[in-house]
C-alpha positions as CSV (number, residue, x, y, z in Angstrom):
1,X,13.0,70.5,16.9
2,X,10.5,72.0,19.7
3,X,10.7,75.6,18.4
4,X,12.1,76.8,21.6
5,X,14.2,79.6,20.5
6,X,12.4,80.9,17.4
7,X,9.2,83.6,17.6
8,X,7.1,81.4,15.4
9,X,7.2,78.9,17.5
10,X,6.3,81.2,20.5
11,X,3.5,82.7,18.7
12,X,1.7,79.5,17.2
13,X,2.0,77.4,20.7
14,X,1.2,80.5,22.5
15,X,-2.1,81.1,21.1
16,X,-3.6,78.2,22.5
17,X,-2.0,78.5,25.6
18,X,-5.4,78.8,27.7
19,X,-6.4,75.4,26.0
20,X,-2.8,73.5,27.1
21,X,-2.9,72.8,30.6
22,X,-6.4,70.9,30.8
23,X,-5.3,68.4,28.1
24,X,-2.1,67.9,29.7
25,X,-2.5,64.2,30.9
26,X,-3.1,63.1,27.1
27,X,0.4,63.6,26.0
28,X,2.2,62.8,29.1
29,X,0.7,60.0,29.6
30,X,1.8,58.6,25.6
31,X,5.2,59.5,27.1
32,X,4.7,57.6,29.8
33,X,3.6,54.2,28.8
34,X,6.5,53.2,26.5
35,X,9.0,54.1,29.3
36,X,6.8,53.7,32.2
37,X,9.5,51.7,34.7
38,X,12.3,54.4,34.3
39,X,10.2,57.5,35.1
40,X,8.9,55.9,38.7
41,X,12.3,54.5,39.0
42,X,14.3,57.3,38.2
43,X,13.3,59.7,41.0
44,X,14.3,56.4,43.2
45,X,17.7,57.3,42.7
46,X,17.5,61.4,42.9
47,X,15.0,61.3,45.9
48,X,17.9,61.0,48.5
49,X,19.4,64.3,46.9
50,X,16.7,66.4,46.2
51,X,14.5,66.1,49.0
52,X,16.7,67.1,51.8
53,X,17.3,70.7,49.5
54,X,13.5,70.8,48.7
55,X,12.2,70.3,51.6
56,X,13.3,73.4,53.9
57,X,12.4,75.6,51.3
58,X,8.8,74.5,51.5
59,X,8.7,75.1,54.7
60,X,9.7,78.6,55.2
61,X,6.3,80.2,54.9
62,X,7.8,83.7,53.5
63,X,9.9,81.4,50.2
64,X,7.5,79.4,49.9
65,X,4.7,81.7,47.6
66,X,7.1,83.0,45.9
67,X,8.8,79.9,44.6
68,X,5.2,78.8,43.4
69,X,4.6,82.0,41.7
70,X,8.3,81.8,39.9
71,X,7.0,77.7,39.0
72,X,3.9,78.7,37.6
73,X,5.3,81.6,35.3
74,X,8.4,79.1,34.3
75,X,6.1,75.9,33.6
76,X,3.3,78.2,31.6
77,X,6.4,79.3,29.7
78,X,7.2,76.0,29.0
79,X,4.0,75.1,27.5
80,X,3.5,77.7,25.2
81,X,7.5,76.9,24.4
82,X,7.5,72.9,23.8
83,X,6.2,70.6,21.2
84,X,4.2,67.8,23.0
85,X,3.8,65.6,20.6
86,X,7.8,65.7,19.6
87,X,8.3,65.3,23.2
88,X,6.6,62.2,23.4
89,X,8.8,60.2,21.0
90,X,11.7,60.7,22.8
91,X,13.3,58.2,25.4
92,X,12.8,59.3,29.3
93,X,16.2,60.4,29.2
94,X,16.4,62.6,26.2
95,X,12.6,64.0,27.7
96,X,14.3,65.2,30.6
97,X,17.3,66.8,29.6
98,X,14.9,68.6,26.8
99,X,13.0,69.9,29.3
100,X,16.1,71.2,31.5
101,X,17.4,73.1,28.2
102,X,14.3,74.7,27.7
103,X,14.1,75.9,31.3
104,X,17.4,77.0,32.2
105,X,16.4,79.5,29.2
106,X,13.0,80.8,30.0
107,X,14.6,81.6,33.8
108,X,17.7,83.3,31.7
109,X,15.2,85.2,29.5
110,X,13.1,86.3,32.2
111,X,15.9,86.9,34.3
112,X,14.6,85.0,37.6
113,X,17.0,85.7,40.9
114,X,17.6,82.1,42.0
115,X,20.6,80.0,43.5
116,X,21.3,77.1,41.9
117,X,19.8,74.5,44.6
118,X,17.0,76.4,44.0
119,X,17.4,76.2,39.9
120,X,18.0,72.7,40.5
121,X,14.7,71.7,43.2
122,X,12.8,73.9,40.2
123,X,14.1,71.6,37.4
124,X,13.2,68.5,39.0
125,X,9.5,69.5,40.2
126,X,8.8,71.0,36.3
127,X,10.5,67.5,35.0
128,X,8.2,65.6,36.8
129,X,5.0,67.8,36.5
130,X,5.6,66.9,32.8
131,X,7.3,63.1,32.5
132,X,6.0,61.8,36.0
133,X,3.1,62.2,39.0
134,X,4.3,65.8,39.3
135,X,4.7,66.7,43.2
136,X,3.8,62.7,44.4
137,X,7.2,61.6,42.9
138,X,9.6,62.1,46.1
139,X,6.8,60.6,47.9
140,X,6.5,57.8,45.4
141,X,10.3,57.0,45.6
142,X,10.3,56.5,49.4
143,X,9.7,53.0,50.1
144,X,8.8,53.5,53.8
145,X,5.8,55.1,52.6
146,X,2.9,52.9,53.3
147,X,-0.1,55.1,52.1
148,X,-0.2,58.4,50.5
149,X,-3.5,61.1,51.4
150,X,-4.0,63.9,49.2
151,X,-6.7,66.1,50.9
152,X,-7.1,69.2,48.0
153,X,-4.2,70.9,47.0
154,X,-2.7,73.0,49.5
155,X,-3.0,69.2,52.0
156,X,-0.6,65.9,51.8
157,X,-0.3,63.4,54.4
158,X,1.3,59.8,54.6
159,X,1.8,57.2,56.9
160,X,5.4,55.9,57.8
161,X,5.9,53.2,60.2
162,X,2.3,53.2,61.1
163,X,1.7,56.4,62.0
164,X,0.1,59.0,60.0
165,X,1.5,63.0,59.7
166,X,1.6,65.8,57.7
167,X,4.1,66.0,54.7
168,X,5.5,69.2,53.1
169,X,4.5,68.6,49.3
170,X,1.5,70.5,48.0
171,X,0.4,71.4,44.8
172,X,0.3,74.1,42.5
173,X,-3.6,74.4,42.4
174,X,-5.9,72.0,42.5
175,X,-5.9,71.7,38.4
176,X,-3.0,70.3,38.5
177,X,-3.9,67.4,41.2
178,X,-6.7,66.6,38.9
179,X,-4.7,66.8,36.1
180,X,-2.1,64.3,37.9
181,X,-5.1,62.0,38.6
182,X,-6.2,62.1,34.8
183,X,-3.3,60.8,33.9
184,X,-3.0,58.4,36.6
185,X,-6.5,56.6,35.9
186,X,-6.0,57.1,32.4
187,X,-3.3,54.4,32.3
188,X,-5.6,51.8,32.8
189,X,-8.4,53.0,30.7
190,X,-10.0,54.6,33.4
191,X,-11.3,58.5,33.7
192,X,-12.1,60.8,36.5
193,X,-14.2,64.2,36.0
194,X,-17.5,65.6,37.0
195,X,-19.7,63.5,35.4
196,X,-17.4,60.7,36.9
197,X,-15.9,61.7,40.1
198,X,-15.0,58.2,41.9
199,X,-12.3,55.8,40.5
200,X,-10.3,52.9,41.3
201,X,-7.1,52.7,39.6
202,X,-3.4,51.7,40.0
203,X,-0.2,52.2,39.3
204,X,2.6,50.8,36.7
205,X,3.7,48.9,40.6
206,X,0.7,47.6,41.3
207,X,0.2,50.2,44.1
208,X,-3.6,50.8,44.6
209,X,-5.5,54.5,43.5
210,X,-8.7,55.7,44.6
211,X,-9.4,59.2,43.3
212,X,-12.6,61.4,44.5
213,X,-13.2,64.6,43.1
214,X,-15.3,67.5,43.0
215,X,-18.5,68.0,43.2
216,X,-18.5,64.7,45.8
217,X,-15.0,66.2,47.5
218,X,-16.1,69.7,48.6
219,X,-12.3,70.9,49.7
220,X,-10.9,69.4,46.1
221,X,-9.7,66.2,44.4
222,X,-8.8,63.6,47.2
223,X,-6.1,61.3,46.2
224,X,-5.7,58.1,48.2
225,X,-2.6,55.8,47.2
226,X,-1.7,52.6,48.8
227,X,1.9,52.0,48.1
228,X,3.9,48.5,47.0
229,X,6.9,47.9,48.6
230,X,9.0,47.7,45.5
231,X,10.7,44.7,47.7
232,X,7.7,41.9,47.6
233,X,7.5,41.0,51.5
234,X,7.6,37.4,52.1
235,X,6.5,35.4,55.7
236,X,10.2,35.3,56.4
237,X,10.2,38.8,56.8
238,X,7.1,38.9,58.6
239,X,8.7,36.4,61.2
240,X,11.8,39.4,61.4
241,X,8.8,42.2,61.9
242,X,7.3,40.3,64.5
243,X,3.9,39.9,62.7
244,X,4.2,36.3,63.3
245,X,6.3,33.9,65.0
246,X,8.4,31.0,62.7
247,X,6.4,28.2,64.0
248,X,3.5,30.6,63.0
249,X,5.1,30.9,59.6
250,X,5.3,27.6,58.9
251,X,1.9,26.9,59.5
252,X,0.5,29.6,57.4
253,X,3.1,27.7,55.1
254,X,1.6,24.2,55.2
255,X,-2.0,25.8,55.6
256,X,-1.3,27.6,51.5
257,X,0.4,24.6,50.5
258,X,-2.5,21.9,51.4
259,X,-5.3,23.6,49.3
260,X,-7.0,25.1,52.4
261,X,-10.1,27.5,51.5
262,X,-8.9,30.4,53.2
263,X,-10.3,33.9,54.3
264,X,-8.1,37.1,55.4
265,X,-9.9,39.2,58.0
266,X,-8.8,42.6,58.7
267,X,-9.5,46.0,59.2
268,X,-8.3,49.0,56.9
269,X,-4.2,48.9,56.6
270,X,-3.8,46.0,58.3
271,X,-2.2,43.9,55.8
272,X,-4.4,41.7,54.3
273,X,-3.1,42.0,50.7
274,X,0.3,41.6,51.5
275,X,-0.5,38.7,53.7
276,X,-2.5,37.4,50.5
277,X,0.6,37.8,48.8
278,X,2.8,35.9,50.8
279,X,0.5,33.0,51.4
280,X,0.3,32.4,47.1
281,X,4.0,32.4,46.8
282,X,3.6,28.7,48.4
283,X,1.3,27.3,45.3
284,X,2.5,24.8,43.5
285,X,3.6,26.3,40.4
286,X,1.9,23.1,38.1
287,X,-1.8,24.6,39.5
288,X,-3.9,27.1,37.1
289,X,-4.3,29.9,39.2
290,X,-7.5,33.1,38.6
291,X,-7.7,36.4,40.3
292,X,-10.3,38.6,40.2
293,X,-10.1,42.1,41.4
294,X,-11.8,45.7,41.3
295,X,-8.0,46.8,40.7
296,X,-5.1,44.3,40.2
297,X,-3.1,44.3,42.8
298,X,-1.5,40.8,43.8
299,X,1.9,39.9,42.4
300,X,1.5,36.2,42.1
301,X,5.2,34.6,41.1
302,X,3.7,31.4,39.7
303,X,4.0,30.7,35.7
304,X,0.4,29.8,35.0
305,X,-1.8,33.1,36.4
306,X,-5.1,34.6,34.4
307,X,-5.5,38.3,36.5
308,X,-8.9,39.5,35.5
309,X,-10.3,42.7,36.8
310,X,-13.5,44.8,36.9
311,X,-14.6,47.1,35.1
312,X,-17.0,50.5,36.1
313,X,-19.8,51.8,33.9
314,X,-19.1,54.1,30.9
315,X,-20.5,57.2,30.5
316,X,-24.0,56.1,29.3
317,X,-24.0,54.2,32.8
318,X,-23.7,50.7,30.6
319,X,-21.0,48.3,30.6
320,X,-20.1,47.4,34.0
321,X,-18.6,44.3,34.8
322,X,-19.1,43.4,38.5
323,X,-16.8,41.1,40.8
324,X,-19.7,38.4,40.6
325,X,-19.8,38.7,37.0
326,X,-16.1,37.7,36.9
327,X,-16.6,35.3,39.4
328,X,-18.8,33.3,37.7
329,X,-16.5,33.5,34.6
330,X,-13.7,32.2,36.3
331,X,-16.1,29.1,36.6
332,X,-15.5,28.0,33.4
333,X,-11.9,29.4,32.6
334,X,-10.7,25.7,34.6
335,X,-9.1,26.8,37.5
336,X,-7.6,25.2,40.0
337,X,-7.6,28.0,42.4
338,X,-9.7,31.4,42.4
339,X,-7.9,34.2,44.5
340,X,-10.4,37.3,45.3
341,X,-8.5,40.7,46.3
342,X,-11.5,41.7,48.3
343,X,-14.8,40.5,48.8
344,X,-17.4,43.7,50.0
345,X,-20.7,41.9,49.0
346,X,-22.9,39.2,47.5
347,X,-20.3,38.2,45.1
348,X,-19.4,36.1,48.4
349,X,-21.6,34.2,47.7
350,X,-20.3,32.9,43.9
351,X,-17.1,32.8,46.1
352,X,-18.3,30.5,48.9
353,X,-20.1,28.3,46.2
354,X,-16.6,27.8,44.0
355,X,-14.9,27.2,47.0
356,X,-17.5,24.0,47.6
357,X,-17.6,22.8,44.1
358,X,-14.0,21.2,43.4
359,X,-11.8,24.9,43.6
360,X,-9.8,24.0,47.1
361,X,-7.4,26.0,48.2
362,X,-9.4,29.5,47.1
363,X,-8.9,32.7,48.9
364,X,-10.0,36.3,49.3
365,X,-9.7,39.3,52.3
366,X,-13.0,40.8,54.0
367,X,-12.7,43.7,56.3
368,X,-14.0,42.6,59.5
369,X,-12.2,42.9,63.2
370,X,-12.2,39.0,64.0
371,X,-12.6,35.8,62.8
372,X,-16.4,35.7,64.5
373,X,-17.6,38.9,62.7
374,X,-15.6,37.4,59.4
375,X,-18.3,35.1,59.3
376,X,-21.3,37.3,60.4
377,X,-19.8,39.9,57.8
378,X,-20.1,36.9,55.0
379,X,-23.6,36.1,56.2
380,X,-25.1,39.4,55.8
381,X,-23.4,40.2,52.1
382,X,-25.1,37.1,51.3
383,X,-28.8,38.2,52.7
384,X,-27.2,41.8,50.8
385,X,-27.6,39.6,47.5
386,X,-31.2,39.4,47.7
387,X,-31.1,35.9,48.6
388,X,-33.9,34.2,50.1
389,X,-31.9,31.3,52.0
390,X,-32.5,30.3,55.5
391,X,-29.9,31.3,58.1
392,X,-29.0,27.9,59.0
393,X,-28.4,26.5,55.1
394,X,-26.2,30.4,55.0
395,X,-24.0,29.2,58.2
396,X,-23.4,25.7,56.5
397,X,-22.7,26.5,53.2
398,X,-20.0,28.8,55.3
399,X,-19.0,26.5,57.0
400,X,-18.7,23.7,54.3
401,X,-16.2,25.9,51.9
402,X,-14.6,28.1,54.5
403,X,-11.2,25.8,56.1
404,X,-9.2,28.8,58.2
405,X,-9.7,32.8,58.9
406,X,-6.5,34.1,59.3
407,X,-7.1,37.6,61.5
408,X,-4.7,40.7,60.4
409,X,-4.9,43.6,63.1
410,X,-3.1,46.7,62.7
411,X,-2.5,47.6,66.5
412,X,-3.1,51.4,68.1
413,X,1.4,51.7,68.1
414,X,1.1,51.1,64.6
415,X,2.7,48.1,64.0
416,X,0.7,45.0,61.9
417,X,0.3,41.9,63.8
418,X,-1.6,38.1,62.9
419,X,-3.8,38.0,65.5
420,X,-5.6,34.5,65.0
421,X,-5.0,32.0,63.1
422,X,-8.9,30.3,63.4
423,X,-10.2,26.9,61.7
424,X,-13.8,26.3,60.9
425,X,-14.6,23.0,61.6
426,X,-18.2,22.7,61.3
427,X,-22.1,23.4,62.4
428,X,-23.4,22.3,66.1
429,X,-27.2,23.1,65.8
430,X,-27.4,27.0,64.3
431,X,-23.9,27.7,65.3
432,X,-20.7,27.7,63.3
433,X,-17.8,26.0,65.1
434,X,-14.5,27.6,65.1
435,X,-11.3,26.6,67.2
436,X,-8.1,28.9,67.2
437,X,-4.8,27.5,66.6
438,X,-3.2,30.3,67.7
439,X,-3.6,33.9,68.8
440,X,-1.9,37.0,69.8
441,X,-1.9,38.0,73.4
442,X,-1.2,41.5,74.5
443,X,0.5,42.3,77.7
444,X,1.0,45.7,77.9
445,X,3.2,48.1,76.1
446,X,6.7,49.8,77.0
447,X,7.9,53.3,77.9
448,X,7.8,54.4,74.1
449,X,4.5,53.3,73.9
450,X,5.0,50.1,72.1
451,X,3.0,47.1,72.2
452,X,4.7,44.3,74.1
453,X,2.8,40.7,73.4
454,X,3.5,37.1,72.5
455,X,2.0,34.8,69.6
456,X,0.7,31.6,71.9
457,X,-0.5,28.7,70.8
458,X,-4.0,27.2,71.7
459,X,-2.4,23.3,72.5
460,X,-4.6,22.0,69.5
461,X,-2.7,18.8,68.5
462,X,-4.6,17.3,65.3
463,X,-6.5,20.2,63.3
464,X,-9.9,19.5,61.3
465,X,-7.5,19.9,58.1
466,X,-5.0,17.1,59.0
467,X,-6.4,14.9,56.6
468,X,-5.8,16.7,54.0
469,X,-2.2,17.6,54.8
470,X,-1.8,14.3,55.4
471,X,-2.6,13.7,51.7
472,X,-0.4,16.1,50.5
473,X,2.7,14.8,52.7
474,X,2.8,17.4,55.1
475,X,1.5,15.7,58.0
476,X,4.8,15.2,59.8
477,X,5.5,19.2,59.1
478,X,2.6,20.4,60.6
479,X,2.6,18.0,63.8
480,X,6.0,19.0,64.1
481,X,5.3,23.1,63.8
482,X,2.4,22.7,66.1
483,X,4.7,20.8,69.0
484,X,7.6,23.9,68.6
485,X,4.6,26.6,68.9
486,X,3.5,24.4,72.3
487,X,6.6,24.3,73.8
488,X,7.5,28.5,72.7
């Protein structure tokens, strides 16, 4: 069927071999969206296997050019040898096992020297160059990856358990990391080249893209991917982590519940999205429920959920579709609550103002380092807007629609902690008036260097929101929760 054995085949596919590889992510990617699930999952299963054999030969220096040179004369091989457009109509599972037919007999013909772990590691990467994300796979399997940072070809790095270092995987050149992005951004409608070298994109699970490339990224294509736990975290595992204590949990809890207007603060990596996550999971699932997001992220498990996301300009530089734009949107879509992935500038405003119109219990993340600068950060993307307000009518419409900042910090052992959990409770004179419920205290650190500290609470007895638990039956809860976090 793919004229693999026959000259003819050879010679017509071989012609326009120099025309194959930059057109790659077009086919690829058809084979990818039917059977999107079982190509990232797949590699799940294999990762534990192949990595330990693939990753000692990537680190011997002397192997290590060679095997790339053997790769790149098997994979052009391929190409000239396989049918694309065939390919694309089969199952994942059929692909595959193509693919390895075809293989095993351009390294017969040829007559490559190579041990069959090293046959095998050589399968795998030419499957997934093909059918998957190419050398990002393993990487994409391992769930104890957090972030994934593609500096140019020859340069990965990834961050497990906090930390940040150096992983073995590299690519072939950097035409094929573009290639890998093409295809990546391409999946939601999105394209990266020269004449548009920034994108925000995601994958099939949600997990967050960025791509840069060159001219803008002088060393080659930079890759950034924020990985999604394929296991959705939840505050009860955030309580086992340490992130928060139960008591604490239980608050954020009643806080979700209640209709609260709440804002996530946090730097980079700190957690704000998951923390977003595990907040909605407490919605009622009766309410009408909007998010808006420059890439859709948030896994919301309620039944009635409109996801809406932005959109950049086209080529022509027309057709944007901003965060504010969407904002406003949402206004007349009837919701009951609007959830923001991340606000970064005026659209804070439209945010702030749906949040004081009859929209309670709205949320969104801003990067800022505490709840203070939260609301110094909100007050100068609204001046960013071009508007002409006064700074005392900015602070009060802040602090009329904003009910709690809840603090993420991502700490220097690496390990994610809530650091304040802060109300807003109103103006005196110029100033907006916050009072912590709780707060993390730091008290040093042990002999491996981490952070040793305690989650205290701040002996508030009646919050500025008991009224409104109060209304929704929870007033018993929360003085309850906020007696057990006196006593701890």
């Amino acid at each position: 069927m793919f004229g693999k054995r026959g000259n003819e085949g050879f010679g017509k596919v071989g012609a326009k071999a120099p025309v194959m590889p930059p057109s790659m992510p077009a086919a690829p990617s058809a084979v990818m969206e039917r059977p999107a699930a079982p190509i990232l999952a797949e590699p799940a299963a294999a990762a534990p296997r192949a990595q330990p054999a693939a990753a000692p030969a990537r680190r011997r220096a002397p192997r290590a050019e060679d095997y790339y040179d053997t790769k790149s004369q098997v994979f052009s091989a391929l190409i000239d040898t396989i049918d694309l457009s065939q390919l694309a109509k089969l199952d994942t599972e059929s692909a595959r096992e193509e693919i390895r037919d075809i293989v095993n007999d351009i390294i017969t013909i040829k007559n490559f020297a190579m041990s069959i772990a090293e046959q095998e590691e050589l399968l795998d990467d030419i499957c997934n160059d093909v059918l998957g994300y190419g050398p990002l796979e393993p990487l994409l399997a391992r769930d104890d990856i957090a972030d994934i940072m593609v500096n140019g070809a020859g340069q990965t790095f990834i961050e497990v358990g906090g930390k940040v270092e150096e992983s073995d995987v590299r690519f072939r050149d950097n035409a094929q990391l573009l290639s890998i992005c093409q295809r990546i951004v391409s999946q939601v409608g999105r394209r990266v080249d020269e004449s548009s070298p920034i994108c925000d994109a995601r994958l099939p699970d949600g997990s967050r893209v960025n791509v840069i490339a060159p001219p803008l990224a002088i060393d080659g294509t930079a890759l950034t991917i924020r990985k999604f736990k394929k296991d959705k975290l939840t505050l009860e595992q955030l309580v086992r982590f340490g992130s928060i204590t139960p008591e604490g949990a239980v608050l954020l809890q009643i806080i979700g519940r209640v209709r609260c207007n709440i804002v996530i603060s946090g730097g980079t990596g700190s957690g704000k999205t998951t923390l977003l996550n595990c907040l909605t999971r407490y919605i009622d699932s009766d309410e009408r429920i909007i998010t808006c997001e420059d890439s859709a992220e948030l896994q919301l498990q309620q039944p009635h959920v409109v996801r809406l996301e932005t959109r950049p300009p086209n080529i022509e530089g027309e057709g944007e579709i901003t965060m504010r734009d969407l904002i406003k949107n949402c206004l007349r879509m009837r919701p009951e609550r609007i959830i923001v992935g991340e606000v970064r500038g005026p659209e804070v405003f439209d945010l702030l103002q749906a949040m004081n119109t009859g929209h309670d219990g709205s949320m969104g993340t801003i990067h800022a380092n505490t709840p203070r600068e939260c609301l110094s950060r909100m007050e100068s993307m609204i001046a960013m807007g071009g508007y002409t307000l006064p700074a005392k009518t900015v602070r009060e419409i802040i602090a009329g629609s904003v009910d709690v900042i809840i603090q993420a910090s991502r700490l220097r052992d690496g390990s994610r902690r809530i650091t304040h959990v802060t109300e807003v409770t109103g103006m005196e004179g110029d100033v907006i008036v916050t009072q912590d419920l709780m707060r993390y205290e730091i008290d040093g650190e042990d002999a491996n260097g981490r952070i040793i500290g305690r989650h205290v609470s701040t002996g508030i007895g009646r919050p500025h929101f008991w009224d409104r638990a109060r209304y929704f039956n929870e007033d018993k809860r929360l003085a309850a929760t906020l007696d057990a976090m006196e006593k701890n």
